[in-house]
N, CA, C and O atoms as a GROMACS GRO file, in nm:
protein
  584
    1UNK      N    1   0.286   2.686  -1.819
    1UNK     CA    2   0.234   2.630  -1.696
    1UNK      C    3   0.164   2.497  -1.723
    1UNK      O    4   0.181   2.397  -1.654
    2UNK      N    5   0.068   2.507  -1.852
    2UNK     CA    6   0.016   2.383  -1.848
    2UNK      C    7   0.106   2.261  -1.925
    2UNK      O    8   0.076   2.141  -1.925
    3UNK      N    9   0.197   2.309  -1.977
    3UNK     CA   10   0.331   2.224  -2.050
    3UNK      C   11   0.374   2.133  -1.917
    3UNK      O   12   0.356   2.011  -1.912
    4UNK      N   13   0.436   2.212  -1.807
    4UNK     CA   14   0.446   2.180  -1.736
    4UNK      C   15   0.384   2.061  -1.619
    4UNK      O   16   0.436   1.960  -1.573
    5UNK      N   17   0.273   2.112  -1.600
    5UNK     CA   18   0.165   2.007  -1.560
    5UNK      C   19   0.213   1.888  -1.641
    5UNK      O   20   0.271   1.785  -1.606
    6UNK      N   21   0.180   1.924  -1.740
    6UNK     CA   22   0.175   1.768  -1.870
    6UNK      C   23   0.293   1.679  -1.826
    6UNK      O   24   0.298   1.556  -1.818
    7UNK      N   25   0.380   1.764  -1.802
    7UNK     CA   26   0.524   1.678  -1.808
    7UNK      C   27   0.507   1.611  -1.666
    7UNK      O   28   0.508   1.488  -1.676
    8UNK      N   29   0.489   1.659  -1.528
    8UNK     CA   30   0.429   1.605  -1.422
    8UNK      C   31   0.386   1.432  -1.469
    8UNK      O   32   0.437   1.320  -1.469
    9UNK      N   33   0.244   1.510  -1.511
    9UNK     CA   34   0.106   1.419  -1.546
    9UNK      C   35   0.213   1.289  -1.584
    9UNK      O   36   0.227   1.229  -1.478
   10UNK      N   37   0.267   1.244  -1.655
   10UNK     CA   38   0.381   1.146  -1.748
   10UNK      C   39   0.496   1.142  -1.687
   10UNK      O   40   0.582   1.069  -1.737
   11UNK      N   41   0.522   1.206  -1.582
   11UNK     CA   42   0.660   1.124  -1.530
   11UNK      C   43   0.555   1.029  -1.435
   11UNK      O   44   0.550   0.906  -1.436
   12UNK      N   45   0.465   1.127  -1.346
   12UNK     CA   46   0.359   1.001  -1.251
   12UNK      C   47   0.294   0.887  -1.315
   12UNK      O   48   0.298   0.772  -1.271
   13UNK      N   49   0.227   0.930  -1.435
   13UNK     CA   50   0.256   0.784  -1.492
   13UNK      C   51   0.339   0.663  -1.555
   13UNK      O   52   0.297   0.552  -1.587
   14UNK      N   53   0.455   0.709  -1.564
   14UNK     CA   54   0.544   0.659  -1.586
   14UNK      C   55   0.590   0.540  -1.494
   14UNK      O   56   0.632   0.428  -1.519
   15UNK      N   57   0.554   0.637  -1.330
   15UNK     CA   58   0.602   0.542  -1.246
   15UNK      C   59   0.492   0.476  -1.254
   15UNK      O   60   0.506   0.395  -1.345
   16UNK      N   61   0.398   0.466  -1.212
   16UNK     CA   62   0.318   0.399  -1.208
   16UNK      C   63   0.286   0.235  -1.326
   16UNK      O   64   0.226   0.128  -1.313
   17UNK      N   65   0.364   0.299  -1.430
   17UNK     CA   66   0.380   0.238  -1.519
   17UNK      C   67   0.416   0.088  -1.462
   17UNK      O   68   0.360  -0.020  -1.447
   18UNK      N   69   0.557   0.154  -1.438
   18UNK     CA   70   0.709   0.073  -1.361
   18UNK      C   71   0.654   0.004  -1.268
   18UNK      O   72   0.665  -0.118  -1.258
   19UNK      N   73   0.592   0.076  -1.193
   19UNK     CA   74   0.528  -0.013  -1.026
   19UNK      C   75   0.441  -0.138  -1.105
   19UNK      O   76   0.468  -0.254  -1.074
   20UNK      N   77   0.350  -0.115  -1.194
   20UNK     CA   78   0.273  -0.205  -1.272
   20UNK      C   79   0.373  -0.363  -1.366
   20UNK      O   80   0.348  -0.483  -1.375
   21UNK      N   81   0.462  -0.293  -1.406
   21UNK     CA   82   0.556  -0.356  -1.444
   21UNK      C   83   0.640  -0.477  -1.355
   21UNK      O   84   0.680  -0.589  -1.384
   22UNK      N   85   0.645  -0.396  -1.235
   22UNK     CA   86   0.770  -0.467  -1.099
   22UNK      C   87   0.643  -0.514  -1.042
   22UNK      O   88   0.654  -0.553  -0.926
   23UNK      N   89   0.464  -0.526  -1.121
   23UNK     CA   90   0.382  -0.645  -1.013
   23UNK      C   91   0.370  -0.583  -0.891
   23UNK      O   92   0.322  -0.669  -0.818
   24UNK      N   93   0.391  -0.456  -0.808
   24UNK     CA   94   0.452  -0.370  -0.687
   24UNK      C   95   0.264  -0.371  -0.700
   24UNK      O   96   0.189  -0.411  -0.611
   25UNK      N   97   0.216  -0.312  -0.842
   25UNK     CA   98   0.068  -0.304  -0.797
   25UNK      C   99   0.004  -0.357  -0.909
   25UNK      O  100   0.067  -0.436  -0.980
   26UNK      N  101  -0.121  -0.324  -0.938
   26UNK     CA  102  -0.205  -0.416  -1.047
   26UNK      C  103  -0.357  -0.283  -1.098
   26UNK      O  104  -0.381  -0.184  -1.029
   27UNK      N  105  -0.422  -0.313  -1.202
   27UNK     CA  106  -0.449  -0.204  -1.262
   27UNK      C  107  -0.531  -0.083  -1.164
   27UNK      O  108  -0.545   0.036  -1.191
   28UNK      N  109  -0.567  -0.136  -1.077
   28UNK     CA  110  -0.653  -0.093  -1.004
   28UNK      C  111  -0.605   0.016  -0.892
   28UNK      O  112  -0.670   0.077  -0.806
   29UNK      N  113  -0.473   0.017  -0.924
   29UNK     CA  114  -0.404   0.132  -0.910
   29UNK      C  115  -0.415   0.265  -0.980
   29UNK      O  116  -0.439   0.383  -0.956
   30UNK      N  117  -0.392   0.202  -1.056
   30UNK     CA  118  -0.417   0.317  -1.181
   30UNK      C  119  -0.599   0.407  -1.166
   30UNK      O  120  -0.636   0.522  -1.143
   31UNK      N  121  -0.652   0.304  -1.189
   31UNK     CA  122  -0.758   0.315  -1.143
   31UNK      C  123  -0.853   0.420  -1.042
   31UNK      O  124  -0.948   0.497  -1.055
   32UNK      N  125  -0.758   0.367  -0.931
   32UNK     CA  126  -0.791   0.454  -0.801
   32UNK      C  127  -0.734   0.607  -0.833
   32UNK      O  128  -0.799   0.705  -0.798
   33UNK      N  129  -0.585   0.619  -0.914
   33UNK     CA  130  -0.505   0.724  -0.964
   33UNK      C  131  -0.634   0.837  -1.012
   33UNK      O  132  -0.643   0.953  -0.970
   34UNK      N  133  -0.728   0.770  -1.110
   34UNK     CA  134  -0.834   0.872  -1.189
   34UNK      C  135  -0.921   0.885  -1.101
   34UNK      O  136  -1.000   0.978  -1.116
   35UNK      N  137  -0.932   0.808  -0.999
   35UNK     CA  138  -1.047   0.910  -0.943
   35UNK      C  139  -1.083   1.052  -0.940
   35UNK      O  140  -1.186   1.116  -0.960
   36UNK      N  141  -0.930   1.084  -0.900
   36UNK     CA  142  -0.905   1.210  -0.862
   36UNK      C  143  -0.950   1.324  -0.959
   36UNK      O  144  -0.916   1.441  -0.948
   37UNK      N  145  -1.041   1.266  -1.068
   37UNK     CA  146  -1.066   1.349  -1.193
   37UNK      C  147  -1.227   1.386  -1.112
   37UNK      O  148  -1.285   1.495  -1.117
   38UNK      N  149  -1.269   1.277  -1.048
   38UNK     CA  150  -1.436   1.301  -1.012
   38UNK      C  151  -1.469   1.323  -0.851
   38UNK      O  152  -1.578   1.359  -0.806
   39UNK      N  153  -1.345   1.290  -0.774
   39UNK     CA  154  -1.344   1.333  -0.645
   39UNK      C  155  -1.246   1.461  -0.586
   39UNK      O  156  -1.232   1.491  -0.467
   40UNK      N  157  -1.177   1.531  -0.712
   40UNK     CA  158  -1.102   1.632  -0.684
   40UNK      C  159  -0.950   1.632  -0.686
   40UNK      O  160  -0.883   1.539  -0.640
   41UNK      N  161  -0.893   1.755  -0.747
   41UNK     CA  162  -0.778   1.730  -0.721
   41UNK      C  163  -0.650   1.644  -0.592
   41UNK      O  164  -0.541   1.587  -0.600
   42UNK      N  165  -0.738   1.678  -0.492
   42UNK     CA  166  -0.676   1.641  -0.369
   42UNK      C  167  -0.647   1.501  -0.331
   42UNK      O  168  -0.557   1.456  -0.260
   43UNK      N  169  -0.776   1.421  -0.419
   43UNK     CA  170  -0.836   1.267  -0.343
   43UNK      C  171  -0.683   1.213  -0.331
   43UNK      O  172  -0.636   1.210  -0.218
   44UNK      N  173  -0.584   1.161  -0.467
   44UNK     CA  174  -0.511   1.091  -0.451
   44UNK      C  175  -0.419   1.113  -0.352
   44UNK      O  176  -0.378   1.021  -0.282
   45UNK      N  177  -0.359   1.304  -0.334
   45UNK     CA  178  -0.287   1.296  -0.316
   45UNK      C  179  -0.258   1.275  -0.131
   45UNK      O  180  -0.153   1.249  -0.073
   46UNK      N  181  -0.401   1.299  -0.075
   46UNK     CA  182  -0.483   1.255   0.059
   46UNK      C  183  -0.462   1.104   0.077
   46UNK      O  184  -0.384   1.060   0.162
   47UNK      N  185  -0.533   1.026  -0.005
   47UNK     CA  186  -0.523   0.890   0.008
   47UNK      C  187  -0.352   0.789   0.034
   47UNK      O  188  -0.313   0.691   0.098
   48UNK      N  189  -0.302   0.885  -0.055
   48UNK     CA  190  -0.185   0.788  -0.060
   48UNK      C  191  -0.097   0.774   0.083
   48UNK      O  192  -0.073   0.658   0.116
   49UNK      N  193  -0.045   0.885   0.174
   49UNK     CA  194  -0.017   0.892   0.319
   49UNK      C  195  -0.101   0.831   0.401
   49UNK      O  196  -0.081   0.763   0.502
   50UNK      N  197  -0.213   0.868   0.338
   50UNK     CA  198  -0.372   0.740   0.480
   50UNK      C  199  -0.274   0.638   0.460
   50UNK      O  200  -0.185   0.616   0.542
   51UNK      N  201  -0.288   0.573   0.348
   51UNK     CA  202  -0.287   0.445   0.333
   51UNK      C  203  -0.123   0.408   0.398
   51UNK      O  204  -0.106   0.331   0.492
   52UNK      N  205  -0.027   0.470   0.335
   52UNK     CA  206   0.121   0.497   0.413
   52UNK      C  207   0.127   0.463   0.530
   52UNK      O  208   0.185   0.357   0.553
   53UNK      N  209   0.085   0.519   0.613
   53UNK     CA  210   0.043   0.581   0.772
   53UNK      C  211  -0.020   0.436   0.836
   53UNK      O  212   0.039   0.369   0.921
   54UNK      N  213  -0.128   0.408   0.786
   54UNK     CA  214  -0.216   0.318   0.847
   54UNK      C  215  -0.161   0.210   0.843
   54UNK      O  216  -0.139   0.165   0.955
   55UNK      N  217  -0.106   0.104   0.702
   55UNK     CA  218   0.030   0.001   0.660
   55UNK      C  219   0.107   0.002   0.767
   55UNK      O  220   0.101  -0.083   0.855
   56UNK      N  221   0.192   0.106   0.766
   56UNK     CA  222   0.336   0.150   0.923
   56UNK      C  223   0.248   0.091   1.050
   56UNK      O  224   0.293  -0.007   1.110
   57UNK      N  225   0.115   0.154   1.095
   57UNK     CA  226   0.094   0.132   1.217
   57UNK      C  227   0.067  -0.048   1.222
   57UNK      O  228   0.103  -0.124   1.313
   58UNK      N  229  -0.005  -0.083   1.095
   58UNK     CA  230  -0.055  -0.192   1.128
   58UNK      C  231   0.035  -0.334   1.126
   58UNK      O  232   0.009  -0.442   1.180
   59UNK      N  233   0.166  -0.288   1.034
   59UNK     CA  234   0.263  -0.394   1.064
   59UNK      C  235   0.341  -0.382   1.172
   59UNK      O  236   0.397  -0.481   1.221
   60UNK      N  237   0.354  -0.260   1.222
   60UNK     CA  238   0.417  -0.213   1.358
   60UNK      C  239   0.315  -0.334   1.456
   60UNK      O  240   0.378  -0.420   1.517
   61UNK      N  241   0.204  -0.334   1.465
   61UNK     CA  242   0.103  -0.408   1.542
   61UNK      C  243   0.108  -0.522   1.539
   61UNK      O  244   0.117  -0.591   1.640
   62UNK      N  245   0.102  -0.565   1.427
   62UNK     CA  246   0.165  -0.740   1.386
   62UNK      C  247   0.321  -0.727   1.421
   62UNK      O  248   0.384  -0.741   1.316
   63UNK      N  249   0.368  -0.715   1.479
   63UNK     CA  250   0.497  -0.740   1.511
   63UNK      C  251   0.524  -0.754   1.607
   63UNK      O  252   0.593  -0.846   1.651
   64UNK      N  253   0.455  -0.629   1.690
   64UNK     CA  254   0.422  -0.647   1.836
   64UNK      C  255   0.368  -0.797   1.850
   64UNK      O  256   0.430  -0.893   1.899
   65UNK      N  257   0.266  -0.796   1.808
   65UNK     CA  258   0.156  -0.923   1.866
   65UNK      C  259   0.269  -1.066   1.840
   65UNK      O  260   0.269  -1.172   1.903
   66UNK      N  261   0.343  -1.033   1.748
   66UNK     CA  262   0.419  -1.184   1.719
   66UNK      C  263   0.543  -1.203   1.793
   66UNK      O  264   0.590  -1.317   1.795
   67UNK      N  265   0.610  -1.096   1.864
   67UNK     CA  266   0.665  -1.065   1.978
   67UNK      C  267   0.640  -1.159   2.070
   67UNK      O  268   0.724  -1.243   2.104
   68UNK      N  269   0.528  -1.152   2.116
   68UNK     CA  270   0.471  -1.205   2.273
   68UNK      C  271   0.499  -1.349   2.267
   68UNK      O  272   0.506  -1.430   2.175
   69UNK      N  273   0.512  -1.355   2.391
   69UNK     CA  274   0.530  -1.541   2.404
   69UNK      C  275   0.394  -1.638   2.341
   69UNK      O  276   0.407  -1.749   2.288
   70UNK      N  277   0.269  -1.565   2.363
   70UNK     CA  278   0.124  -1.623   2.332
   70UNK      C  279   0.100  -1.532   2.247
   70UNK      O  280   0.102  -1.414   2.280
   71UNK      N  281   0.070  -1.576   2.105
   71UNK     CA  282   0.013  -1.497   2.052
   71UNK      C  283  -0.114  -1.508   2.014
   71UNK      O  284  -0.169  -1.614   1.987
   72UNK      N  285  -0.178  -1.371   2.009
   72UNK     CA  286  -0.314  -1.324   1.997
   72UNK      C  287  -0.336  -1.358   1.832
   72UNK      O  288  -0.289  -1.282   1.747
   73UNK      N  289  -0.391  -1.449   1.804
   73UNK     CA  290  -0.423  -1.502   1.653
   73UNK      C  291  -0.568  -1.435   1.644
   73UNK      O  292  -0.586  -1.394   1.530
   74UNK      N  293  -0.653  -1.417   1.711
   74UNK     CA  294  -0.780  -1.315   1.704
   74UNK      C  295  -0.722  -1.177   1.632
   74UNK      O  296  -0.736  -1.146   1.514
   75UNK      N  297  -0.662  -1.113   1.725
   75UNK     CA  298  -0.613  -0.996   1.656
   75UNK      C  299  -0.533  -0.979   1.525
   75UNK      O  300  -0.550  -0.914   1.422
   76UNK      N  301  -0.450  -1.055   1.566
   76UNK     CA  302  -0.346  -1.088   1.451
   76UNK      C  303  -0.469  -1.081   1.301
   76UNK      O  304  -0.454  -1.022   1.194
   77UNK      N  305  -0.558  -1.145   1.338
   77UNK     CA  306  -0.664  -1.212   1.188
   77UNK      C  307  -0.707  -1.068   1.136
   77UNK      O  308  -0.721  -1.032   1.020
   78UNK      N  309  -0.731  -0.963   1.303
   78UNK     CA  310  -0.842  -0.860   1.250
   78UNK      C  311  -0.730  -0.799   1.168
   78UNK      O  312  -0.754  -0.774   1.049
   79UNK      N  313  -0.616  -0.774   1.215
   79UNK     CA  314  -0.487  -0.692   1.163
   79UNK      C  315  -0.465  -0.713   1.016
   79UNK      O  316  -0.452  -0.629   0.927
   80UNK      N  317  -0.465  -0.854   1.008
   80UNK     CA  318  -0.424  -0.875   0.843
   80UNK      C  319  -0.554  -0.839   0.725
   80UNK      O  320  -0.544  -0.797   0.610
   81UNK      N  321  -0.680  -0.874   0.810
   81UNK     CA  322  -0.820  -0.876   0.737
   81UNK      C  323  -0.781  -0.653   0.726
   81UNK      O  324  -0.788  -0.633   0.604
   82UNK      N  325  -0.767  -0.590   0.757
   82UNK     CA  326  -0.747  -0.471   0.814
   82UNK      C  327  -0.598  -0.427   0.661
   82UNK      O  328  -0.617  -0.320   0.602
   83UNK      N  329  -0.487  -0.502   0.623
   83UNK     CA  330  -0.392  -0.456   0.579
   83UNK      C  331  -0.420  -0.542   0.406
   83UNK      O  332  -0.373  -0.529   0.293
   84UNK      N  333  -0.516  -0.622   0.468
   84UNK     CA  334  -0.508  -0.685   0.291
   84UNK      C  335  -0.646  -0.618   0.248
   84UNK      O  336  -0.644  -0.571   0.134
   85UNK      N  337  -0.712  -0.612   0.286
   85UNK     CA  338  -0.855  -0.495   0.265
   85UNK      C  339  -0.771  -0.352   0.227
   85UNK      O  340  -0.802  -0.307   0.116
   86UNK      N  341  -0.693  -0.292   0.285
   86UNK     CA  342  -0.632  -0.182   0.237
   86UNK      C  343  -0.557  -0.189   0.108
   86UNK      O  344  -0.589  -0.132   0.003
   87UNK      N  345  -0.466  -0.257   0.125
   87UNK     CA  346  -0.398  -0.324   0.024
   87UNK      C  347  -0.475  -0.338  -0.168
   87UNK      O  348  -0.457  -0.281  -0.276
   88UNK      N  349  -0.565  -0.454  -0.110
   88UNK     CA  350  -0.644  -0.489  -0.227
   88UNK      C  351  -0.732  -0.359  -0.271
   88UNK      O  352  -0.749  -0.352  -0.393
   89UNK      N  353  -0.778  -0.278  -0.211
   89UNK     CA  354  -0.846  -0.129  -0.223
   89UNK      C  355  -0.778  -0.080  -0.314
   89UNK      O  356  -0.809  -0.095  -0.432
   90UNK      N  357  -0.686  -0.022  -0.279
   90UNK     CA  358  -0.601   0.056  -0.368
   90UNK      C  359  -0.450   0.004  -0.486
   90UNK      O  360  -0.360   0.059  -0.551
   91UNK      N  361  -0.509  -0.158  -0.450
   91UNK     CA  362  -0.434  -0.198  -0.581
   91UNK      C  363  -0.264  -0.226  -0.564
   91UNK      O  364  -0.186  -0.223  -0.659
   92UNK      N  365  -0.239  -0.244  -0.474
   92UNK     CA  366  -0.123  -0.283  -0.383
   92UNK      C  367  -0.070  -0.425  -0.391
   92UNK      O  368   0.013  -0.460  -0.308
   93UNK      N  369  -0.118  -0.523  -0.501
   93UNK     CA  370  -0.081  -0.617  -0.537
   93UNK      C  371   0.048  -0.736  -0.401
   93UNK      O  372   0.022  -0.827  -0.322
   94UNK      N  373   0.128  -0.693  -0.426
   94UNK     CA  374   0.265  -0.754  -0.410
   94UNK      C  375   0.221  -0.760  -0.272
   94UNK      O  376   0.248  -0.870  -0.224
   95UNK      N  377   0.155  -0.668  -0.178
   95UNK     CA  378   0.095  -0.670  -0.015
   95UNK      C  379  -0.016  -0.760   0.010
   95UNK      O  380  -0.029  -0.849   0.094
   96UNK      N  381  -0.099  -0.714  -0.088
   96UNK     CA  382  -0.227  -0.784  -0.093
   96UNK      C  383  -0.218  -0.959  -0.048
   96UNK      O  384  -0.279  -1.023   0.037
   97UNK      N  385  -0.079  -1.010  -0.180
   97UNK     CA  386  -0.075  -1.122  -0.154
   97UNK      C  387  -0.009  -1.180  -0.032
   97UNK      O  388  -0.034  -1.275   0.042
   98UNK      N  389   0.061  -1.110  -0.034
   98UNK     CA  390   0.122  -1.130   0.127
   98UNK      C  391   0.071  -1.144   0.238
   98UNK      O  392   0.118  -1.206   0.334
   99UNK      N  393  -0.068  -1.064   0.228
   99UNK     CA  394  -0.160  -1.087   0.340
   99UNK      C  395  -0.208  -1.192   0.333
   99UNK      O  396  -0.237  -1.240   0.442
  100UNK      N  397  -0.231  -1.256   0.239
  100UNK     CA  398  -0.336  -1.398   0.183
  100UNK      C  399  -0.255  -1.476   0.290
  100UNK      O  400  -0.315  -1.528   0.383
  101UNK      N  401  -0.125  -1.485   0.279
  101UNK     CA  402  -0.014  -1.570   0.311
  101UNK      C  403  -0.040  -1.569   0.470
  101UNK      O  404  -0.056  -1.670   0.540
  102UNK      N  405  -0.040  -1.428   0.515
  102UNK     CA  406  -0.043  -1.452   0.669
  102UNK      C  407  -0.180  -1.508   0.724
  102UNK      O  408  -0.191  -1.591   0.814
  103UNK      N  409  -0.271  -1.456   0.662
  103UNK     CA  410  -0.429  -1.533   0.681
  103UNK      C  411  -0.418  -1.682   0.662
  103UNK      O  412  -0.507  -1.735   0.728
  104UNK      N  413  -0.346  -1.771   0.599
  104UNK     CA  414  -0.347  -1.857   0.592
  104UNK      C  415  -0.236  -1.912   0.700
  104UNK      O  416  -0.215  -2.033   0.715
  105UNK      N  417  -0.185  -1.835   0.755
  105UNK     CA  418  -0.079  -1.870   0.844
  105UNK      C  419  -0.165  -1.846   0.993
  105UNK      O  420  -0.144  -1.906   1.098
  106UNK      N  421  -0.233  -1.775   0.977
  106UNK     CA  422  -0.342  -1.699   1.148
  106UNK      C  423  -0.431  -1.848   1.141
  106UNK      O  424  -0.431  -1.925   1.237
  107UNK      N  425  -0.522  -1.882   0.985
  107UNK     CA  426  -0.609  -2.024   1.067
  107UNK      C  427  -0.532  -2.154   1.117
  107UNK      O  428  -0.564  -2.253   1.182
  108UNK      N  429  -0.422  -2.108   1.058
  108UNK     CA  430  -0.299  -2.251   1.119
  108UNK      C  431  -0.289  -2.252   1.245
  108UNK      O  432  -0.280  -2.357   1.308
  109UNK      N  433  -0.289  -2.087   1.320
  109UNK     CA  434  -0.230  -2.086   1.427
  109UNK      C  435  -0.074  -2.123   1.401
  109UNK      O  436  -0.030  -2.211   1.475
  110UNK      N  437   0.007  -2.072   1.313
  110UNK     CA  438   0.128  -2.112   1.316
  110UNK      C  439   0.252  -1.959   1.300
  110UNK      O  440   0.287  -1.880   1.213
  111UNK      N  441   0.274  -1.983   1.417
  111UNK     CA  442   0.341  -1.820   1.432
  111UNK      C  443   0.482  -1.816   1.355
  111UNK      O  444   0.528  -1.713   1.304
  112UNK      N  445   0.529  -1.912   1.355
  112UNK     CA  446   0.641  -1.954   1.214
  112UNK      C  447   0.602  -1.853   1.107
  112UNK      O  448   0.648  -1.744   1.073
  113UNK      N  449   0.490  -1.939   1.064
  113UNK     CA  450   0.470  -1.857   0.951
  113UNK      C  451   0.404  -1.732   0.909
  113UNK      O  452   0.422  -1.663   0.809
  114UNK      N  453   0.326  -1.719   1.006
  114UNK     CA  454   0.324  -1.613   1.037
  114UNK      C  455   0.386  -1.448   1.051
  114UNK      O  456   0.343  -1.341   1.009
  115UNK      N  457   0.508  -1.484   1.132
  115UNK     CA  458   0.658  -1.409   1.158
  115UNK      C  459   0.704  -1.413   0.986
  115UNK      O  460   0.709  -1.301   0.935
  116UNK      N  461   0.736  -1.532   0.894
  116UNK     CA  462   0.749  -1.523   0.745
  116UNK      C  463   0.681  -1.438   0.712
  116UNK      O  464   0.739  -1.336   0.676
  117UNK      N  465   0.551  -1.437   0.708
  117UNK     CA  466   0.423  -1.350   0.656
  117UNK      C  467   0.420  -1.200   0.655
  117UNK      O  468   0.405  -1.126   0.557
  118UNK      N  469   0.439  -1.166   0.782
  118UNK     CA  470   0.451  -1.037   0.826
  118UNK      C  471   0.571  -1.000   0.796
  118UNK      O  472   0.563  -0.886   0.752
  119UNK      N  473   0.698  -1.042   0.795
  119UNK     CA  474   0.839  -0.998   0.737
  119UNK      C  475   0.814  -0.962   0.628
  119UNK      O  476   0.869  -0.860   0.588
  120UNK      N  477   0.689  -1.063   0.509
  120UNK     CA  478   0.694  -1.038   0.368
  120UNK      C  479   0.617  -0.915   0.312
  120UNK      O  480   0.631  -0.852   0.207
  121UNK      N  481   0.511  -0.898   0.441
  121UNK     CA  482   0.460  -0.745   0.397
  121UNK      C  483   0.508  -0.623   0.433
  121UNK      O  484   0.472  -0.505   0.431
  122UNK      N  485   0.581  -0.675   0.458
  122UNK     CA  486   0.677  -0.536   0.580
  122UNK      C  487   0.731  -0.508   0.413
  122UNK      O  488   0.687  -0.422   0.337
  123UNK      N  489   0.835  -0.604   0.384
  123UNK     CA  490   0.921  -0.570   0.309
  123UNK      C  491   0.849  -0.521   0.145
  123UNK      O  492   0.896  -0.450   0.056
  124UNK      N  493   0.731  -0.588   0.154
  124UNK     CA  494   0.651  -0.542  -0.008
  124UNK      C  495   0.611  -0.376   0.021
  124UNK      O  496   0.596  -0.285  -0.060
  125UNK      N  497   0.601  -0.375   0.155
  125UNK     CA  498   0.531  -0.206   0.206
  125UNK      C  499   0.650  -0.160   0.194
  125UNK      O  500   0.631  -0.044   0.160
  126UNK      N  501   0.781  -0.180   0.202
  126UNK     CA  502   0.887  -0.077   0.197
  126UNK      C  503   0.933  -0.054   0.035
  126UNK      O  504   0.973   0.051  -0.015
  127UNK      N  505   0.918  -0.161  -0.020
  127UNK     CA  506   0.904  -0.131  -0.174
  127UNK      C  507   0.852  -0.018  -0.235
  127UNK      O  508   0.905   0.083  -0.279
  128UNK      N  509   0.688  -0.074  -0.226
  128UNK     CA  510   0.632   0.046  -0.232
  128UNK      C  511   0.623   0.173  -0.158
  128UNK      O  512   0.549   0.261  -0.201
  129UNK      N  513   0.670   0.185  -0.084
  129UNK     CA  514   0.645   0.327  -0.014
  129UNK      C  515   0.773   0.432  -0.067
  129UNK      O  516   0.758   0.553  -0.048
  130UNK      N  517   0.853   0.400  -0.110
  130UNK     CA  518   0.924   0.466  -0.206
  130UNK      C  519   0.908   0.522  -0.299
  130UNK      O  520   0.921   0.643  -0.321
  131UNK      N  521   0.871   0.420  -0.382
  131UNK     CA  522   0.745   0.476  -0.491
  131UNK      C  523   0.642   0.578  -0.440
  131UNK      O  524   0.632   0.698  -0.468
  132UNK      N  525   0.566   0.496  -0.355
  132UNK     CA  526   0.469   0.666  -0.292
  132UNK      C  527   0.495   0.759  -0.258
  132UNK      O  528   0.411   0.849  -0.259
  133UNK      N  529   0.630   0.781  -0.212
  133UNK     CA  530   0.706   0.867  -0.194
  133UNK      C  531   0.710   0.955  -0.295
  133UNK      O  532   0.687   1.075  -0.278
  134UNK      N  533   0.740   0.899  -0.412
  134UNK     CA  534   0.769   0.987  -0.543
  134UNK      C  535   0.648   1.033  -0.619
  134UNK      O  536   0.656   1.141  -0.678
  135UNK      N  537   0.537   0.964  -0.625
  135UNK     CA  538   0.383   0.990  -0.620
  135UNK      C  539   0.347   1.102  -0.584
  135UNK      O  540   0.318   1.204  -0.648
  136UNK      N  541   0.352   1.073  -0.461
  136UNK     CA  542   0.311   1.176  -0.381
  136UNK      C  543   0.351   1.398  -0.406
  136UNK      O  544   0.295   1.507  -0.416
  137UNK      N  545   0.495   1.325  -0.401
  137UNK     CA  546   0.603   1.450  -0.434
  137UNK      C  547   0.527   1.486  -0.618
  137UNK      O  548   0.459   1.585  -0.648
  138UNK      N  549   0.555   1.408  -0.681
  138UNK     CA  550   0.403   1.451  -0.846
  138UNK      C  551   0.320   1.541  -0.810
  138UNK      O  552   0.291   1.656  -0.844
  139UNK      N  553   0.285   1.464  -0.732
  139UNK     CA  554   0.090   1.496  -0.732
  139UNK      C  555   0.118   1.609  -0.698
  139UNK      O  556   0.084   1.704  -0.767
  140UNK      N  557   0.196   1.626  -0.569
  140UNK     CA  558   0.170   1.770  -0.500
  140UNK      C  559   0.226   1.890  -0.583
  140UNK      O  560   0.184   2.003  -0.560
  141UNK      N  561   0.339   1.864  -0.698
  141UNK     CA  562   0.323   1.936  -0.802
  141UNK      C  563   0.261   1.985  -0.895
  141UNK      O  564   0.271   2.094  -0.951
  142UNK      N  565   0.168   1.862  -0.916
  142UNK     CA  566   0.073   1.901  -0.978
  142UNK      C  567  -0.067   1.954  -0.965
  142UNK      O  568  -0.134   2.015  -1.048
  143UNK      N  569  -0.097   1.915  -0.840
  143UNK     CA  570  -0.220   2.020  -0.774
  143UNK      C  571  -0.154   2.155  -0.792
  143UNK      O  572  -0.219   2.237  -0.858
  144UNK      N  573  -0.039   2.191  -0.746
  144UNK     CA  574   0.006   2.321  -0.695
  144UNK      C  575  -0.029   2.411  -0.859
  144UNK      O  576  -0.057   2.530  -0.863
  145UNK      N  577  -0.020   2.333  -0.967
  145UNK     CA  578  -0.056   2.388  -1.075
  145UNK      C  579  -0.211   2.425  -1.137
  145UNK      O  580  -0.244   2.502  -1.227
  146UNK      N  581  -0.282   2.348  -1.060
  146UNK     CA  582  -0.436   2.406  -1.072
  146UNK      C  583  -0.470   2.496  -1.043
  146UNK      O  584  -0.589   2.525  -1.059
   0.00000   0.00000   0.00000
């Protein structure tokens, strides 16, 4: 049983490895990964769908807003301040920067780039969420072994 675990424990880092490797995230991933030694088995495997979940709604939202004929650059700002704060939290690199990109595109007021911006985190969030995908599916193996 605990062989088992082990082997878990090392394929999840493995990926994690890889994600570190493909720049997808940066150490602070890893990082957030050990918490789960001092906040409980559960923390990571809780956190990682928040964060999933909340990403989906909030580029879903920026998309909307860039939709409209006028766009709401107020919101738009809180949205990105909202996805690169998440992002940079948990070590999400490749998003993180992407957000920089659209923040610098919201004080322009330039929905061009903007629309670029938000395409580019869409697509860094679909990257990774694959990966979390497979994370996730770990972890929950490996709690199930405690």
């Amino acid at each position: 049983m605990a062989d088992e675990k082990e082997v878990l424990n090392q394929q999840l880092l493995g990926i994690i490895s890889s994600m570190e490797e493909q720049d997808l995230v940066n150490p602070r991933f890893r990082m957030v990964h050990s918490l789960k030694e001092s906040n409980g088995p559960f923390f990571f495997a809780e956190l990682i769908p928040t964060f999933c979940s909340d990403s989906r709604t909030t580029i879903r939202e920026m998309i909307q807003i860039l939709e409209k004929p006028v766009v709401d650059f107020h919101l738009l700002e809180e949205l990105c301040m909202k996805i690169k704060g998440a992002s940079a939290c948990i070590g999400a690199q490749q998003m993180s920067l992407a957000s920089g990109d659209l923040f610098r595109a919201v004080i322009d007021k330039c929905k061009e780039r903007c629309i670029v911006a938000v395409d580019a985190i869409k697509h860094e969030f679909l990257r990774l969420n694959d990966k979390m995908d497979a994370i996730l599916q770990l972890e929950r193996r490996i709690i199930s072994h405690h």
